[in-house]
C-alpha positions as CSV (number, residue, x, y, z in Angstrom):
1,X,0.0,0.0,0.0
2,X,1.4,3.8,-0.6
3,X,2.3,5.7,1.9
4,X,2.0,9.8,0.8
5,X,4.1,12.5,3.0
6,X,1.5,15.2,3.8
7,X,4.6,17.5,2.8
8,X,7.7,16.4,1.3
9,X,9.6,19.3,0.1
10,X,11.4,20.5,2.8
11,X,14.1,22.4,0.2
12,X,11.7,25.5,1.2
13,X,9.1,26.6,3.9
14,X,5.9,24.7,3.7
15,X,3.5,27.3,2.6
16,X,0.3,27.5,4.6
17,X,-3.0,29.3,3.9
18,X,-5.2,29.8,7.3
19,X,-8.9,29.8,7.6
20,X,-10.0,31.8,10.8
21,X,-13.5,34.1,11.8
22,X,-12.7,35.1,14.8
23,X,-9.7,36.7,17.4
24,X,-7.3,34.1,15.5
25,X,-5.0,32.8,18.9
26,X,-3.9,29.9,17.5
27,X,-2.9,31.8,14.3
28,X,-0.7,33.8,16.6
29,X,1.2,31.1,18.6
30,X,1.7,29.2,14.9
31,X,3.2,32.4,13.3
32,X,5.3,32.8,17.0
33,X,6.6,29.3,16.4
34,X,7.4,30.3,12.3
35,X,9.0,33.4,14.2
36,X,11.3,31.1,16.4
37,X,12.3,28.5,13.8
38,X,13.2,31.4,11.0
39,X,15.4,32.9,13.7
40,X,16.9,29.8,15.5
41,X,15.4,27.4,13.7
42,X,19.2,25.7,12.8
43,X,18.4,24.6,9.4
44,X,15.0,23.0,10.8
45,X,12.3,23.3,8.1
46,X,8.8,25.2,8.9
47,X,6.1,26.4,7.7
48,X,5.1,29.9,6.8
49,X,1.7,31.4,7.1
50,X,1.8,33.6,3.6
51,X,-2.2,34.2,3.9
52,X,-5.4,34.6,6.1
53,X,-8.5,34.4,5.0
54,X,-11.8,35.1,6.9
55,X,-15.6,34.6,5.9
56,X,-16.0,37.3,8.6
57,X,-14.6,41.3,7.3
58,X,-14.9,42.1,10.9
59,X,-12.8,39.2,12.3
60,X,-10.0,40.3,14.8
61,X,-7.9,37.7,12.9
62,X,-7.3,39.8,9.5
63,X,-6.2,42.9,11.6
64,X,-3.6,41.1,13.6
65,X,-2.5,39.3,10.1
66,X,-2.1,42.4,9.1
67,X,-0.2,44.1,11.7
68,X,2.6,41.3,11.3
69,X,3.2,42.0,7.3
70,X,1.0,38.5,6.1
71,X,-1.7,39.1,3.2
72,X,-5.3,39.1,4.0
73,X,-8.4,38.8,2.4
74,X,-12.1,38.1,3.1
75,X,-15.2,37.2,1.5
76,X,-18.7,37.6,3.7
77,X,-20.3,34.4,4.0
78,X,-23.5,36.6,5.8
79,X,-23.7,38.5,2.6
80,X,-22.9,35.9,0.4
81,X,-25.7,33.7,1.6
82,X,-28.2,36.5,2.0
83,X,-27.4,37.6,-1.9
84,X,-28.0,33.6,-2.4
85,X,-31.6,33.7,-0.6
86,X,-30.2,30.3,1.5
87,X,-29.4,29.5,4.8
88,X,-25.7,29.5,5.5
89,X,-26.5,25.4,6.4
90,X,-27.3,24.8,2.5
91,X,-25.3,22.6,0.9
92,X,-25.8,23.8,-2.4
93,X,-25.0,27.6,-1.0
94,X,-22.1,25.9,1.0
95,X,-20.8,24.1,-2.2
96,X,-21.4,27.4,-4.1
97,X,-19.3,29.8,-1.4
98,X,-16.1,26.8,-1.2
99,X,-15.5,27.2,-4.8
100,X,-15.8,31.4,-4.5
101,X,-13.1,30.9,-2.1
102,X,-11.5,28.4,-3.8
103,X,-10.9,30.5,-6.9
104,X,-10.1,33.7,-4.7
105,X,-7.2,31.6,-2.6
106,X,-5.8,30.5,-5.9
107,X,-5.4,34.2,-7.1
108,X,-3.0,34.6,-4.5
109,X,-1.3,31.1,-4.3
110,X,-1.2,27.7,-4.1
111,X,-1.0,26.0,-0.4
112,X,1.0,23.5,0.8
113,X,-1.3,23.3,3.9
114,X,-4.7,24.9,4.7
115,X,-5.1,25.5,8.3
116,X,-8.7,26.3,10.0
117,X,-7.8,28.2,13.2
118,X,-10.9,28.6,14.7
119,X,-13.1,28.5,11.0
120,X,-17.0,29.0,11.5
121,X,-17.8,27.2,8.9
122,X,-18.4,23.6,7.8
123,X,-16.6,22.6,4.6
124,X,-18.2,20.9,1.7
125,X,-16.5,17.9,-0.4
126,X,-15.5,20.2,-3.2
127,X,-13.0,21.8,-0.4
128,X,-11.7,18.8,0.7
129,X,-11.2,17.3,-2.7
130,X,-9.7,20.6,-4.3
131,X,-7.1,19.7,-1.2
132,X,-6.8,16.2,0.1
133,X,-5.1,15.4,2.8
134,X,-4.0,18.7,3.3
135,X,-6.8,20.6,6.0
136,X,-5.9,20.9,9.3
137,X,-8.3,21.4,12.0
138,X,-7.9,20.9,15.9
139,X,-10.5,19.9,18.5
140,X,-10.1,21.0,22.5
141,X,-11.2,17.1,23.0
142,X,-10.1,13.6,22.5
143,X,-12.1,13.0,19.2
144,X,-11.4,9.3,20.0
145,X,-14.4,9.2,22.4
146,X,-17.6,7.7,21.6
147,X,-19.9,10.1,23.7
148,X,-19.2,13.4,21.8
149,X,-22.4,15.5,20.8
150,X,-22.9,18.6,18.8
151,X,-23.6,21.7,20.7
152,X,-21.9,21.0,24.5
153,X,-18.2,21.8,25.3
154,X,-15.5,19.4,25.2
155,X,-14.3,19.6,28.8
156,X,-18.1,19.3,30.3
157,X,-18.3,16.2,28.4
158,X,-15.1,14.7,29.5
159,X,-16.6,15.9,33.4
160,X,-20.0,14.0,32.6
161,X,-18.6,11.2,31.6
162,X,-16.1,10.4,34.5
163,X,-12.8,12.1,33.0
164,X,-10.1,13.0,34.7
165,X,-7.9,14.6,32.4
166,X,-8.9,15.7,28.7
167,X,-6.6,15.8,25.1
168,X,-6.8,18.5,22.6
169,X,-6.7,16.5,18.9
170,X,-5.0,17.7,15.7
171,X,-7.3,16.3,12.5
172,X,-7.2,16.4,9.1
173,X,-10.3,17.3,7.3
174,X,-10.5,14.6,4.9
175,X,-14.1,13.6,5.4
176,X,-16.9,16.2,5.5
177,X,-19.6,13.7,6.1
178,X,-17.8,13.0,9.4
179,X,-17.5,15.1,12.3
180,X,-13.9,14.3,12.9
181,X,-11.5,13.4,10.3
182,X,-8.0,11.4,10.7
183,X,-6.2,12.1,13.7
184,X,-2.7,13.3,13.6
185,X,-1.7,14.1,17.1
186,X,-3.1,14.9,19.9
187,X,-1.8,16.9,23.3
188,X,-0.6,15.1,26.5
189,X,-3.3,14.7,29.4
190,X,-4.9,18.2,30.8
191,X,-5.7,18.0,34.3
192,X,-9.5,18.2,35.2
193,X,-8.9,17.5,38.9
194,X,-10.5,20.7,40.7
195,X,-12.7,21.8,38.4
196,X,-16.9,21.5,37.9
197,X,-19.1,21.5,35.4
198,X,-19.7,25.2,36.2
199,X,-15.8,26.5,35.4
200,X,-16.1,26.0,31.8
201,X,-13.8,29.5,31.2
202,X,-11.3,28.1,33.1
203,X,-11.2,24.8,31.6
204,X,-11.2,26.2,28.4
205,X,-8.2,28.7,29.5
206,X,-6.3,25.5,31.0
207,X,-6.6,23.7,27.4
208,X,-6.2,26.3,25.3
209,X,-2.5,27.0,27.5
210,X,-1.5,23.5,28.0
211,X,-2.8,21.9,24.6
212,X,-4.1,24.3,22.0
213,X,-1.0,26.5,22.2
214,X,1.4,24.0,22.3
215,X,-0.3,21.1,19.8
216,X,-1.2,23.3,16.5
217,X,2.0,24.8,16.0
218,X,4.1,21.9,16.9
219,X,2.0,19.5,14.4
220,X,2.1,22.1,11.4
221,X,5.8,23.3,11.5
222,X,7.7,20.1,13.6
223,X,5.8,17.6,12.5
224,X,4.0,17.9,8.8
225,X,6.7,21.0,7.7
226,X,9.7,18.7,8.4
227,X,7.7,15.5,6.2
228,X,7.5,13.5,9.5
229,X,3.8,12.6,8.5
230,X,2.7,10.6,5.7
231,X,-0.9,8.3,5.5
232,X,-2.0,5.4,3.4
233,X,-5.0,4.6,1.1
234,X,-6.9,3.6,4.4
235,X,-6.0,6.9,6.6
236,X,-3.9,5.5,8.4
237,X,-0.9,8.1,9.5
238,X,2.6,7.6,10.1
239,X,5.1,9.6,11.9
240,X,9.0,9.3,11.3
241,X,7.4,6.0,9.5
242,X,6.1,4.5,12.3
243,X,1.9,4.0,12.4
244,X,0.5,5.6,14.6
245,X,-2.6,4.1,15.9
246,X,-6.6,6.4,16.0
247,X,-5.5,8.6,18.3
248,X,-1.9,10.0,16.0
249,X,0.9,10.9,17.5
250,X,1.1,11.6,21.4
251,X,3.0,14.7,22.3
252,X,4.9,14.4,25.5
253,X,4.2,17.0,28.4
């Protein structure tokens, strides 16, 4: 069976297109880690963010895109729909506003990875087929677990159903008739010792600082910059071309 590398060039920086709507914090901590590696980096490949996008104008993202020198752009999905007459849930309209983007983006450039740092919307097929195998997407959960529903935090589920601890999960979004797509790696264990189902802010806080933060940036630029990832016909994924297992890659504390 073939085994693909995610990214295989490592001669240059892997270039990387992110998707965000809102304040774009895990945009910021992968640019800082692009920052780190392009000044101490040591010859270590990485990827570089070289646009944002936004289905939001207003999004906090663009402006702090911006600020650091990285090209921006936006395209309303509110207005887009409404010119549409559909819900933004159709999935004709959905179909319709991917390949608006699609064509946008690839004014610009062509990605080597498309990250969605905190996207508000759903893709359709036509976006993961115009770039397979190469969506990223992160979850402040263990997608792994069977009791996950639609529409309740991550860490109150993990409370309700007897957890201790809780994982953040790095994806890729291969499958958009699935929730979650193939793991790549997900965080060490998060302490939820203390905590009730009442302190969701500070749960959240507690994940986004001990696995958010530190899981995105180290998957896009150590792991799938440096062509340590790869996956078979069956979505399977490899690191350093070992297999990994369903739940990736398990990143030390």
């Amino acid at each position: 069976m073939q085994i693909t590398p995610l990214y295989s060039d490592t001669s240059r920086p892997m270039k990387i297109l992110v998707l965000a709507s809102g304040r774009g914090t895990n945009f910021e901590k992968i640019h800082s880690r692009q920052m780190q590696l392009e000044q101490y980096g040591g010859g270590k490949n990485y990827g570089a963010v070289e646009h944002v996008f936004s289905n939001s104008p207003e999004a906090a993202v663009l402006e702090k895109a911006e600020a650091l020198g990285i090209e921006t752009s936006s395209i309303s999905s509110e207005k887009f729909f409404a010119d549409l007459g559909k819900r933004p849930s159709d999935e004709d309209g959905r179909i319709l506003y991917d390949s608006a983007v699609i064509s946008h983006i690839e004014e610009f450039f062509e990605p080597d990875l498309v990250v969605l740092a905190g996207y508000r919307r759903r893709l359709s097929r036509l976006f993961t087929e115009r770039f397979p195998n190469r969506i990223l997407n992160l979850y402040p959960g263990d997608t792994t677990r069977d009791y996950l529903v639609r529409g309740k935090t991550a860490c109150v589920q993990a409370l309700e159903n007897g957890e201790r601890a809780i994982r953040c999960t790095v994806y890729l979004e291969n499958d958009p008739e699935t929730r979650f797509g193939t793991v790549i790696a997900q965080s060490a264990d998060i302490s939820l010792e203390g905590f009730g189902i009442g302190d969701v802010a500070a749960m959240e806080k507690k994940i986004r600082e001990q696995g958010e933060w530190k899981l995105f940036p180290f998957v896009v630029h150590d792991l799938i910059a440096n062509a340590r990832v790869a996956i078979d016909g069956e979505n399977n994924v490899y690191v350093d071309s070992r297999k990994t297992g369903e739940s990736g890659f398990s990143l030390l504390p």
